[in-house]
C-alpha positions as CSV (number, residue, x, y, z in Angstrom):
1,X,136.6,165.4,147.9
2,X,136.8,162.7,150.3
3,X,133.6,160.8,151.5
4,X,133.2,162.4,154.7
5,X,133.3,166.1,154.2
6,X,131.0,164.6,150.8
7,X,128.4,163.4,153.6
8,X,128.6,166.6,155.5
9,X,128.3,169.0,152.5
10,X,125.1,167.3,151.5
11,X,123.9,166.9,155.4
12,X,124.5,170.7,155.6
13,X,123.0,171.3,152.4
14,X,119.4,169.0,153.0
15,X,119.5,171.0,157.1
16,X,119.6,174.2,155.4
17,X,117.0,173.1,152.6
18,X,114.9,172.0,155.8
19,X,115.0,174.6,157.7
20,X,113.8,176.9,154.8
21,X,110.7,174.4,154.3
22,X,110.1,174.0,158.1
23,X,110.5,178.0,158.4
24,X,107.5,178.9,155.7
25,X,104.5,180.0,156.5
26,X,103.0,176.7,156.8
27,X,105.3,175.0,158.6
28,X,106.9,177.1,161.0
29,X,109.4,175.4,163.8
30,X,107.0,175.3,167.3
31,X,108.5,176.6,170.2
32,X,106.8,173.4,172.2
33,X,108.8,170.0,172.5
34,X,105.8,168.2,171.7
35,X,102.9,170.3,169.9
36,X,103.5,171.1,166.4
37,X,102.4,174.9,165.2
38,X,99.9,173.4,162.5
39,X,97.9,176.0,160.8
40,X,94.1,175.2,161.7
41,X,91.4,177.1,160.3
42,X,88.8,178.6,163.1
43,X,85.0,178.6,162.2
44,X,85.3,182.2,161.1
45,X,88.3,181.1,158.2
46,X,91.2,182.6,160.2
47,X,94.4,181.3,160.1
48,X,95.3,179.7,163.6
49,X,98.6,177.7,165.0
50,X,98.1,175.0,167.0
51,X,101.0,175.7,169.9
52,X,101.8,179.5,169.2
53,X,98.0,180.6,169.0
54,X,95.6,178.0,170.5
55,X,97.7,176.1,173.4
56,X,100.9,178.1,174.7
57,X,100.2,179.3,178.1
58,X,96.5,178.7,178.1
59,X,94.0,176.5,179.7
60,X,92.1,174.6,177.2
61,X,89.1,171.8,177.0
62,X,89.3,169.6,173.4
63,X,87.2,167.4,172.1
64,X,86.8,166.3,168.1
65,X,83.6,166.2,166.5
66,X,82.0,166.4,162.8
67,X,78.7,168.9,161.5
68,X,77.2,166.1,159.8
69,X,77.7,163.5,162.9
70,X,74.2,162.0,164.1
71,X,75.0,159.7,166.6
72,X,77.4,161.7,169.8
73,X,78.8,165.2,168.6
74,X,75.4,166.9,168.7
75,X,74.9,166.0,172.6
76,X,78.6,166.7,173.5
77,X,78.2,170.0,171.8
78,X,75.0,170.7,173.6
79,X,77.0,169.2,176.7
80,X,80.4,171.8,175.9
81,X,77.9,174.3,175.8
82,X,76.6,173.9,179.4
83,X,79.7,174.1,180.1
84,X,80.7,177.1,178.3
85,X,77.7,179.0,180.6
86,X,79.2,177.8,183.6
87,X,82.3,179.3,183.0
88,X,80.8,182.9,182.2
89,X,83.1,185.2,181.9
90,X,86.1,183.0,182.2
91,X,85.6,181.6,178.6
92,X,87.6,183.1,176.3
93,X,89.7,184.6,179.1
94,X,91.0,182.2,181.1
95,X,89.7,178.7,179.7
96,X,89.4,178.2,175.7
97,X,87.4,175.2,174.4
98,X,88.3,174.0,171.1
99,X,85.7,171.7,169.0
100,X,88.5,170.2,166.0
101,X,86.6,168.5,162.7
102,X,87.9,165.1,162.3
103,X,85.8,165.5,158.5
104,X,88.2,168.2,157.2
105,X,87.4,167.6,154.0
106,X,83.4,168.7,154.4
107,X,83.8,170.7,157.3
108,X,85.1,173.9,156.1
109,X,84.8,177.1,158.2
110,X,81.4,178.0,156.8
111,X,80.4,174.7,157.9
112,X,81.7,175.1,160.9
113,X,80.7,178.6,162.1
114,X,77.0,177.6,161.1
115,X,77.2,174.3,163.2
116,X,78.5,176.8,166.1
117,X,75.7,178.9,165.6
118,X,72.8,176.2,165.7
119,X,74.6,175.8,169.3
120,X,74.4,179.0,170.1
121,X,78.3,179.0,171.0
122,X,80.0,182.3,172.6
123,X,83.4,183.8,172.9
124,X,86.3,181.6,174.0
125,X,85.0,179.3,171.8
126,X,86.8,177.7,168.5
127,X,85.8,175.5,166.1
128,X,88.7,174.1,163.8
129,X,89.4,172.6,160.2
130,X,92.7,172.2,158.5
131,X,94.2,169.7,155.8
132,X,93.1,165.5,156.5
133,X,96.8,165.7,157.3
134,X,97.0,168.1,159.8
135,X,93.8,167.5,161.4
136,X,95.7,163.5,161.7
137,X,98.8,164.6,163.2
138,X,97.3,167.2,165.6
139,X,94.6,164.4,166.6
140,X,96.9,162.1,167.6
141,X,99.2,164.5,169.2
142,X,96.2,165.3,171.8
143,X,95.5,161.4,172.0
144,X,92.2,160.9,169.9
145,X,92.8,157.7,168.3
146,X,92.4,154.0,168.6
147,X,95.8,151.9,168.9
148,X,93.8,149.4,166.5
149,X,94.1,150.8,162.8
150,X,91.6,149.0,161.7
151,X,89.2,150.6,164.7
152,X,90.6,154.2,164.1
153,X,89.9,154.1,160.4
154,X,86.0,153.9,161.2
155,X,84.8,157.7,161.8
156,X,81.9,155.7,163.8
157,X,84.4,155.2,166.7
158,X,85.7,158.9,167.4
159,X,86.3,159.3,171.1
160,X,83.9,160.7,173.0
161,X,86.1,162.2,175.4
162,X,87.7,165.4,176.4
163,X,91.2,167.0,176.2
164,X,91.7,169.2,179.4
165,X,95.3,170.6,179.6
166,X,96.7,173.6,181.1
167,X,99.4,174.2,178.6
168,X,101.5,176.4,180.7
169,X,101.8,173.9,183.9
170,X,102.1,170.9,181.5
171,X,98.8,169.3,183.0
172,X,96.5,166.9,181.5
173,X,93.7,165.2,181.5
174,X,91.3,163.2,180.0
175,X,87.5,163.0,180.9
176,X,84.3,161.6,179.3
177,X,81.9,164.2,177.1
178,X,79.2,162.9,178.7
179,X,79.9,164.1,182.1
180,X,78.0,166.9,183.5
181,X,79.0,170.0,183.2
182,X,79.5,171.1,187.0
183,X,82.2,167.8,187.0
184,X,84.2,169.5,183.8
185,X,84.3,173.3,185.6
186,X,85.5,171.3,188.3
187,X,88.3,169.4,186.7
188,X,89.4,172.9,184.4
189,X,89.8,174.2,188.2
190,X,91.7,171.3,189.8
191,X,93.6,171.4,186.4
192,X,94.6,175.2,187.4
């Protein structure tokens, strides 16, 4: 067997081996470019994909946060929550806010759902956990993460800020946590 059809036998072999791997359960193929379909874990323990279940064709407000976080989660949850009232009826229909742990290891779903319910949060509203790994990749996917390594390492520096994206129009944006709520409502509708 010459080198060549060597090389190509193996490179077929290792894409079909791959394509098995990225076809389980786990790691399906995403139908988006860019966002992987990571299995996350919503605060009620079900099974969610990042692109296919959470972000394709939707309108969606991010931010990261951790339960046990003392110093900004607790007032950008309260803040989320505002704006969660403002959108009435619209949340969970047309605009999904997703809070995702960036302490996957103690924030399980139980965690989770009970830090949801200390906030009184409604429908349209998910609170996500998954492996460190996944939590990293989808993290940095959405852009919450310091270019400096060193900075991005320390859990006392996680972005205070908020992912707004409508999925379906490819439109993004990014907007402090601290803002008030009438400014967020106003940049989900400019966002539309």
């Amino acid at each position: 067997m010459d080198r060549r059809l060597l090389f190509a036998t193996a490179g077929g072999l290792a894409f079909g081996v791959a394509s098995k791997l990225l076809a389980s359960p786990d790691h399906a193929p995403s139908a988006h470019p860019y966002f992987p379909d990571t299995v996350l874990y919503d605060q009620d323990g079900k099974p969610r994909r990042l692109y296919s279940d959470l972000l394709e064709n939707r309108v969606v407000v991010i931010n990261m946060m951790y339960a046990m976080c003392t110093a900004i989660c607790p007032d950008n949850t309260a803040r989320l929550r505002e704006v969660q009232t403002a959108l009435m009826d619209r949340s969970g229909r047309d605009v999904f806010i997703y809070s995702i742990t960036l302490r996957p290891e103690l924030d399980s779903p139980a965690v989770l759902a009970e830090y949801a319910r200390q906030f009184g949060v409604g429908k349209g509203w998910s609170f996500l956990t998954g492996s460190p790994k996944d939590i990293d990749l989808v993290r940095r996917k959405l852009g919450f993460y310091d270019t400096d390594p060193v900075a991005d390492a320390d859990i006392r520096n996680h972005t205070g800020v908020l992912r707004i994206g409508n999925v379906k129009l490819d439109r993004w944006m990014m907007m402090p946590n601290r803002s008030r709520a009438s400014l967020v409502v106003r940049a989900i509708e400019n966002i539309c």
